[in-house]
N, C-alpha and C positions, 0 to 999 in steps of 0.2 A: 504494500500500500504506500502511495507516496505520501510526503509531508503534506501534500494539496488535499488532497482526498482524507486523512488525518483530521484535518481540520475542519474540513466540513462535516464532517458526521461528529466531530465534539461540540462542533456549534448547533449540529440542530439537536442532538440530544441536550444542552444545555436548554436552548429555546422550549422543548418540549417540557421540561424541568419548572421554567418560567412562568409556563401558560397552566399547567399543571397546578401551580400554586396561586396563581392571581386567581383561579375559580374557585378551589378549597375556600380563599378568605370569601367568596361572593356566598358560599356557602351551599356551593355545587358539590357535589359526589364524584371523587375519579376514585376510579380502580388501576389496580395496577394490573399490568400484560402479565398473561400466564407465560409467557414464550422466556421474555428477558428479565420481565419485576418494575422495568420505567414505567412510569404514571402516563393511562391510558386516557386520551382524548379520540369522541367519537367512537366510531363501530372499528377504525384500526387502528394500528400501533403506530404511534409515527417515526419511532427508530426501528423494529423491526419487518412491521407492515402485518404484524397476526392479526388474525381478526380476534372481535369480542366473543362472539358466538359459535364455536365449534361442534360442542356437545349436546347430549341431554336434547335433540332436537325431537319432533313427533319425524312417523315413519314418511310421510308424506313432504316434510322438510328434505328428508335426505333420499328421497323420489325426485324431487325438482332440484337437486345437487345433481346430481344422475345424469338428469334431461339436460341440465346446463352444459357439463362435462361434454355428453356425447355431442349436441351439438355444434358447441365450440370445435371442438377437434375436428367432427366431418367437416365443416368448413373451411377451420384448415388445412387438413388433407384436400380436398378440393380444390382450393385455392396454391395449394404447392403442386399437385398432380397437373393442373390447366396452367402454369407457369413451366415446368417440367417439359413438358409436350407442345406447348403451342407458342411459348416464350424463350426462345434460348438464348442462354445467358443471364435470363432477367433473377433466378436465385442468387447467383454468385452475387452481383449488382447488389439486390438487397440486401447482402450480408455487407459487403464492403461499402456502402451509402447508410448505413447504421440501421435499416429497416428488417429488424429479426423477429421480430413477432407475430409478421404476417403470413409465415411461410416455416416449414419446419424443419429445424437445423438439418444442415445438409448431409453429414455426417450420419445423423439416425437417420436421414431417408434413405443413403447409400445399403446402410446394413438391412435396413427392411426390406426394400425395391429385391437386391441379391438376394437373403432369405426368402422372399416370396417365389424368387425363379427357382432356385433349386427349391424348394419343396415343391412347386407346381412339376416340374421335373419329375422328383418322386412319385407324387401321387398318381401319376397318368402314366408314369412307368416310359417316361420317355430318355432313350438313353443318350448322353451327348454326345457321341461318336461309337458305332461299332466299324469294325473291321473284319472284311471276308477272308481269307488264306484263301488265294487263285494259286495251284498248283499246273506249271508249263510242262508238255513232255519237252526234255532236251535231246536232239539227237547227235549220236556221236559221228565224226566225222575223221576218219585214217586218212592221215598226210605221211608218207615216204614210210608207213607200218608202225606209226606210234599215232595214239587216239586223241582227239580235239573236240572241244564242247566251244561253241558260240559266244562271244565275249560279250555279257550284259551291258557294258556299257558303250560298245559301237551302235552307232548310227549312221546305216551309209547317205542318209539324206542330212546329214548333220557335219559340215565344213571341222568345226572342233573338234572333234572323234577320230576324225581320219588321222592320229596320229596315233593310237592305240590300234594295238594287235586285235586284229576280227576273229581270232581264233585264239584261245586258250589252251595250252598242254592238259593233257588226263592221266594217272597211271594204267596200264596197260591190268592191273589186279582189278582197280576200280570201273573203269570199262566192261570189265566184263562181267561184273555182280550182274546175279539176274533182277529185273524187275523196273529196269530199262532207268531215265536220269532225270530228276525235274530242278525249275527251278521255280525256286517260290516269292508270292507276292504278295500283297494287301491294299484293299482297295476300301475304302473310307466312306460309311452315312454320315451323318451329322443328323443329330433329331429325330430318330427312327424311334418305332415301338420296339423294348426289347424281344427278342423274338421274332420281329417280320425277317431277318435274314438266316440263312443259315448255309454251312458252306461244305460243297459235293464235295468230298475229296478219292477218289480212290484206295481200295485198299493197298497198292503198292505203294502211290503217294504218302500214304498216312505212316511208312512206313519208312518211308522215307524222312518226313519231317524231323523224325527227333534227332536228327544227324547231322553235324558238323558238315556245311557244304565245302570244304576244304580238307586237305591231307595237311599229314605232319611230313616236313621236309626235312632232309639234314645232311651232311655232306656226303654221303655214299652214293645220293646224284652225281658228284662232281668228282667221284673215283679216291675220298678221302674220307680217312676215320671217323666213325659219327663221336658225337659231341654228345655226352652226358648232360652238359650241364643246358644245352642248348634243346635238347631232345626232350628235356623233361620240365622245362619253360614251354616249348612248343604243348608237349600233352597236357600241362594244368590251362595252357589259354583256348585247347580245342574242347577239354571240360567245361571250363566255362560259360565257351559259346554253346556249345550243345544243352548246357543244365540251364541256360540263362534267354540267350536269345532263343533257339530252335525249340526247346522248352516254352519259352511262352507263344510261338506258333503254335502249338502243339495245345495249347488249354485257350487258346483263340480259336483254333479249329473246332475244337468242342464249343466254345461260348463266345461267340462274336463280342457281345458285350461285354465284358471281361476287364477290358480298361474301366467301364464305366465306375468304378469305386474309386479307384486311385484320381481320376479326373475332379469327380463331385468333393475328394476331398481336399485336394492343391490345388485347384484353380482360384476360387476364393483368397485364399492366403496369398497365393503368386500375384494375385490383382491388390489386392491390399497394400502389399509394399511396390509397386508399381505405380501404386497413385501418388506419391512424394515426388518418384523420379520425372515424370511426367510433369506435373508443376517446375522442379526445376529446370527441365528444359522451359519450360515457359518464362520462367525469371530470368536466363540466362539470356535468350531471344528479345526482350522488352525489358534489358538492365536500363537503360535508356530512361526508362519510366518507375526508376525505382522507388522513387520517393511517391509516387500516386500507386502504386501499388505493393505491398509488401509480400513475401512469400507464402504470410497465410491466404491472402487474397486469389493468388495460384493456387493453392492446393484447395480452395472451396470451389473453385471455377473447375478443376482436377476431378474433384468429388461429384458433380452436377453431370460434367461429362462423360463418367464412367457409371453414374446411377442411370442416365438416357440407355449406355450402350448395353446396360440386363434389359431394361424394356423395351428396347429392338431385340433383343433376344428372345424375348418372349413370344412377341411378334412374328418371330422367324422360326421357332418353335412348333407353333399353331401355322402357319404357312405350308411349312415345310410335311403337311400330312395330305396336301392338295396341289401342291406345285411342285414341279423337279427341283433336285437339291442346290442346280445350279444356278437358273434364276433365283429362288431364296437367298444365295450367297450373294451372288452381284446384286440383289436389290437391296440387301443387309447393309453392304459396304455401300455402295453410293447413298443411302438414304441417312448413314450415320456419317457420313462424311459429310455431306451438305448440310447438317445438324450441326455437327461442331465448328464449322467454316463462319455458319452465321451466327454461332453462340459466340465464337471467336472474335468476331464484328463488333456483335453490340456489346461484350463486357470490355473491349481493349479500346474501342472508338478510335481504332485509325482508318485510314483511307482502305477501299477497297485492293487496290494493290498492296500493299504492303500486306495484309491480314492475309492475301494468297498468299504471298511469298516466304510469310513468318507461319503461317499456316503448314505451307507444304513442305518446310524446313522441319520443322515440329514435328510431324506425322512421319515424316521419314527416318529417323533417328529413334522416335519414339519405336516405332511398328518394326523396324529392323534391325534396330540395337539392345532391343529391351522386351517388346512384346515376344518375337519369333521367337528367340534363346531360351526366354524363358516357358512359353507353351513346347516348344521342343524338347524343353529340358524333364517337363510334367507327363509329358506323355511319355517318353521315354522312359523314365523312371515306374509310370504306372504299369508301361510293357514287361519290363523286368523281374515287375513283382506281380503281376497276376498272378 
């Protein structure tokens, strides 16, 4: 508390003190506040604002507490939800213009708005990403009498490729296992029922999955003594992959939705601390403007825009069981981008150029230095541990 603020609350508690006893001598009745004990004038307190009458009320008194409560609140929910949606930027605005009471802290709207998507999520059993296991047959191909599998990452229609080998070496043991050679992929819903997909796989393929798509190599290719130490780093990192990634194919294969736990529970969190970083790229783009806007003024502008982007989510959610996944995406992205462009406008009030240009500065470093990593980092991690 400063010395400023110090002072004025001794001096009105004094003045309350003052007026308090000029009535006593007029031979008025104060009471004192149940809250603090100072000498109570009127129905509130004027140092701590209690009221007189809490208690002891009839049932019908604290029926019309009730009715009061609720509709005070719907109307602010109301009035924050039609600011939210049809006003952007105008919350941030009123927190940083001193106008808090009309509208409800941003912050508990954040956590709510999310809250309500994932339990809406739950309840309807919508999972936010499944993935299918598409198993390819591969076929082998003898060059000069040693075996070759087709290089996954050539593209003969693709100028950068053309510098990678289109052909892979096999061992001659491995070639010739029966049950012939796949390779495996996954291809991605977003917003599905759990359930609507599930994935064919073959009994050879299946069979295939839980296997290291790679050999252990070691110098006995190269006409030279193998390597202990080399040989048995090699078999704990083909364990690995096999227990770890070909493993969670393998319980993807059974359960498309599978991620969906490890998602519903790090994405929340991962957005959470992600909303700080996202402000300060905004402070760091309009340092310019520091003194009209301070860093918390960012991070509630930060908070607004990422409570809009669960309620397009929502939206995209409910879409997404009547339209293809891919329209739903591209309407998702352009309609929250043109959201923040113009929220961006009206809470910073620069000229239309510059708010693109600091806009599309923002978004780019935001969404590929911070968003991608870190949803790659979540799903990844949830793949591992299904």
């Amino acid at each position: 508390m400063s010395d400023l603020e110090a002072i004025l609350e001794t001096g009105g508690a004094a003045a309350v003190e003052i007026a308090a006893s000029a009535m006593a001598e007029r031979g008025h009745q104060v009471h004192s506040c149940p809250n603090c004990a100072k000498p109570m004038i009127g129905d509130f307190c004027g140092v701590c604002g209690q009221e007189r009458n809490t208690h002891r009320r009839s049932i019908m008194h604290l029926f019309y507490d009730l009715v009061d409560i609720v509709i005070n609140l719907d109307s602010r929910v109301m009035r924050t939800s039609w600011a939210l949606l049809a006003r952007p930027g105008e919350i941030a605005s009123a927190f940083r213009e001193g106008r808090t009471r009309r509208y409800l802290p941003a912050l508990r709207l954040y956590f709510f708005v999310s809250l309500i998507f994932f339990l809406i999520l739950g309840v309807t059993n919508i999972a936010i990403m499944q993935l299918v296991v598409v198993a390819t047959p591969v076929k082998v191909t003898w060059i000069n009498g040693k075996p070759y599998v087709p290089n996954p990452a050539y593209d003969p229609d693709d100028s950068d490729t053309h510098f990678m080998p289109k052909y892979m070496p096999m061992s001659k043991d491995r070639a010739s296992q029966p049950g012939g050679h796949y390779e495996f992929s996954a291809k991605g819903y977003f917003f599905a029922p759990i359930g609507a997909y599930h994935v064919n796989l073959t009994p050879e393929a299946r069979a295939k999955l839980g296997r290291a798509n790679f050999e252990i190599t070691d110098d006995e290719t190269k006409g030279k003594p193998v390597d202990p130490q080399k040989l048995k780093k090699a078999q704990a990192i083909k364990s690995w992959v096999e227990s770890h990634v070909f493993g969670g194919l393998q319980r993807l294969a059974a359960n498309p939705a599978a991620l969906n736990d490890g998602l519903t529970t790090w994405i929340p969190r991962v957005l959470f601390f992600l909303l700080p970083l996202y402000a300060l790229l905004l402070e760091l783009f309009y340092i310019r403007q520091r003194k009209k806007f301070f860093y918390v003024d960012h991070l509630i502008f930060s908070l607004t825009i990422h409570t809009f982007g669960f309620v397009l989510l929502m939206l995209a959610a409910a879409a997404a069981q009547f339209l293809p996944g891919g329209v739903v995406a591209w309407g998702t992205l352009v309609i929250g981008g043109v959201y923040a462009l113009i929220a961006t406008r009206n809470f910073y009030h620069q000229n239309w150029f510059w708010t693109v240009v600091k806009f599309g500065a923002v978004s780019f470093f935001y969404v590929f230095f911070f968003v991608f990593p870190a949803l790659g980092a979540v799903i990844a991690l949830s793949f591992l541990n299904v």
